[in-house]
C-alpha positions as CSV (number, residue, x, y, z in Angstrom):
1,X,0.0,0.0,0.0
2,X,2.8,2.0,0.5
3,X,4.3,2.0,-2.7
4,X,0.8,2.5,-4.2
5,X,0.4,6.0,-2.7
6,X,4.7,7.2,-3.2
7,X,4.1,6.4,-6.9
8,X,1.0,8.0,-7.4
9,X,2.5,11.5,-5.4
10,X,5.8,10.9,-7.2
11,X,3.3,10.8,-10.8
12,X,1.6,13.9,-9.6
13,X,5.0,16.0,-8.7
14,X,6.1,15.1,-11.6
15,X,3.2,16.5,-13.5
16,X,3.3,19.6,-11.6
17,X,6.8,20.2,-12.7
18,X,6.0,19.9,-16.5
19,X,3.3,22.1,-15.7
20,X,5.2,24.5,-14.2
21,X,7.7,27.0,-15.6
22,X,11.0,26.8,-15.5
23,X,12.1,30.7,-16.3
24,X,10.5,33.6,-15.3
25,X,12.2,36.6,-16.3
26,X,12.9,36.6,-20.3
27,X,16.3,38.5,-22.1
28,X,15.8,40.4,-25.0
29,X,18.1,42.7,-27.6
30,X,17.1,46.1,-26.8
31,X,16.9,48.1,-30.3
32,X,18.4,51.2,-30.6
33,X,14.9,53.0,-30.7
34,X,13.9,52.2,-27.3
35,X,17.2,52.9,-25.8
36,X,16.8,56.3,-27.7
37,X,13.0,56.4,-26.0
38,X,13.9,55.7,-22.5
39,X,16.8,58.7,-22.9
40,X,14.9,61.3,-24.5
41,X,11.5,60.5,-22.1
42,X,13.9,61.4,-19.2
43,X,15.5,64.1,-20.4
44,X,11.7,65.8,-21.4
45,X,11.2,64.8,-17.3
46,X,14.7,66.7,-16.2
47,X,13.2,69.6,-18.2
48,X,9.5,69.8,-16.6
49,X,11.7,69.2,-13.3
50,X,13.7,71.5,-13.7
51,X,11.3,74.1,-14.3
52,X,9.2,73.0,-11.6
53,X,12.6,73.7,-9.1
54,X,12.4,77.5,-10.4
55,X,11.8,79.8,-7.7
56,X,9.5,81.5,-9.8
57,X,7.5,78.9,-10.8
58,X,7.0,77.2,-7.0
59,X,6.1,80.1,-5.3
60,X,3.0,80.2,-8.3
61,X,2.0,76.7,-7.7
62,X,2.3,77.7,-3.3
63,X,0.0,80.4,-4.5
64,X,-2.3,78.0,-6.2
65,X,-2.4,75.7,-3.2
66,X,0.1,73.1,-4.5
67,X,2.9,71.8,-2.9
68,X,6.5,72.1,-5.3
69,X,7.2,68.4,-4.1
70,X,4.2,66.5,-4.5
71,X,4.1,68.5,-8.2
72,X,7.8,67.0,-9.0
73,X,6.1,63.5,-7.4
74,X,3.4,63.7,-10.1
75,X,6.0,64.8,-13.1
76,X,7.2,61.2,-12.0
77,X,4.0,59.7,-12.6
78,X,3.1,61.4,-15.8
79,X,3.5,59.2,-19.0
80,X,5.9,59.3,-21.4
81,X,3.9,61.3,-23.8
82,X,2.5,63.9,-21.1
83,X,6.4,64.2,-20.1
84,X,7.8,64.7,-23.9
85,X,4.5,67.1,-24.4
86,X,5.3,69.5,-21.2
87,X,8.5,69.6,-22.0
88,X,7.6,70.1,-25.8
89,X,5.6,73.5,-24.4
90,X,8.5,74.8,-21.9
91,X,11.0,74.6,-24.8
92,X,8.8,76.5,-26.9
93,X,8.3,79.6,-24.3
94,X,9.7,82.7,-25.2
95,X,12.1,84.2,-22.9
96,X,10.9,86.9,-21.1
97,X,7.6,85.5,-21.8
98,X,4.3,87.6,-20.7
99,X,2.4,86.8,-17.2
100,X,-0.6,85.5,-19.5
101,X,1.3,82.7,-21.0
102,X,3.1,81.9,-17.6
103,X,-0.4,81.3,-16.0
104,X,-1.5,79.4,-18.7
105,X,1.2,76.9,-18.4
106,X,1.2,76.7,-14.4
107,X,-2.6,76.1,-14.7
108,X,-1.8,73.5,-16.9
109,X,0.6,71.7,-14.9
110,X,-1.5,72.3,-12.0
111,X,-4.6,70.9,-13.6
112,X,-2.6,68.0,-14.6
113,X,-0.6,67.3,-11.2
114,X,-4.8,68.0,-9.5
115,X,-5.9,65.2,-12.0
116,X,-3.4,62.5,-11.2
117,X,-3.4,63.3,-7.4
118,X,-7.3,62.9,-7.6
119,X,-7.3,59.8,-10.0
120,X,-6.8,57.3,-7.8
């Protein structure tokens, strides 16, 4: 009786091991593209960052009621494309640029750092 019930748990380890994988994590070539990506989607974050770090810029988003440090957590959280398009508009700014266009772009980022603290 004994060697009735080892076989049949030796027959059912053994099909659990089939069954089960024997890799988890898979290797691939990364292409030059997405290596190209990943540097250009952090550099448009370093930009909104650094922006964000102004003085000017955090004593407007104190003024609108939003803390400098949860808006640099949320430029974290933003996706590649929201990153690359921020950046996209901060690049394009003229220097010296008038109020209107400054408080366009700080409700902007507000809105945007409002909607992904409230998202959850």
């Amino acid at each position: 009786m004994k060697s009735v019930w080892t076989r049949t748990i030796c027959r059912v380890l053994v099909a659990l091991m089939i069954w089960t994988p024997y890799y988890i994590a898979q290797a691939g070539v990364i292409t030059t593209d997405q290596a190209a990506t990943t540097a250009s989607s952090q550099a448009d974050r370093t930009t909104v960052l650094n922006f964000l770090s102004r003085s000017d810029v955090a004593s407007q988003l104190q003024a609108m009621g939003i803390d400098p440090r949860n808006a640099q957590e949320r430029v974290a959280a933003l996706s590649d494309a929201e990153a690359a398009s921020l950046a996209q508009r901060i690049s394009q700014m003229p220097a010296g640029a008038s109020d209107a266009g400054w408080i366009l772009l700080l409700i902007v980022i507000g809105v945007g750092v409002w909607w992904f603290f409230f998202r959850k």
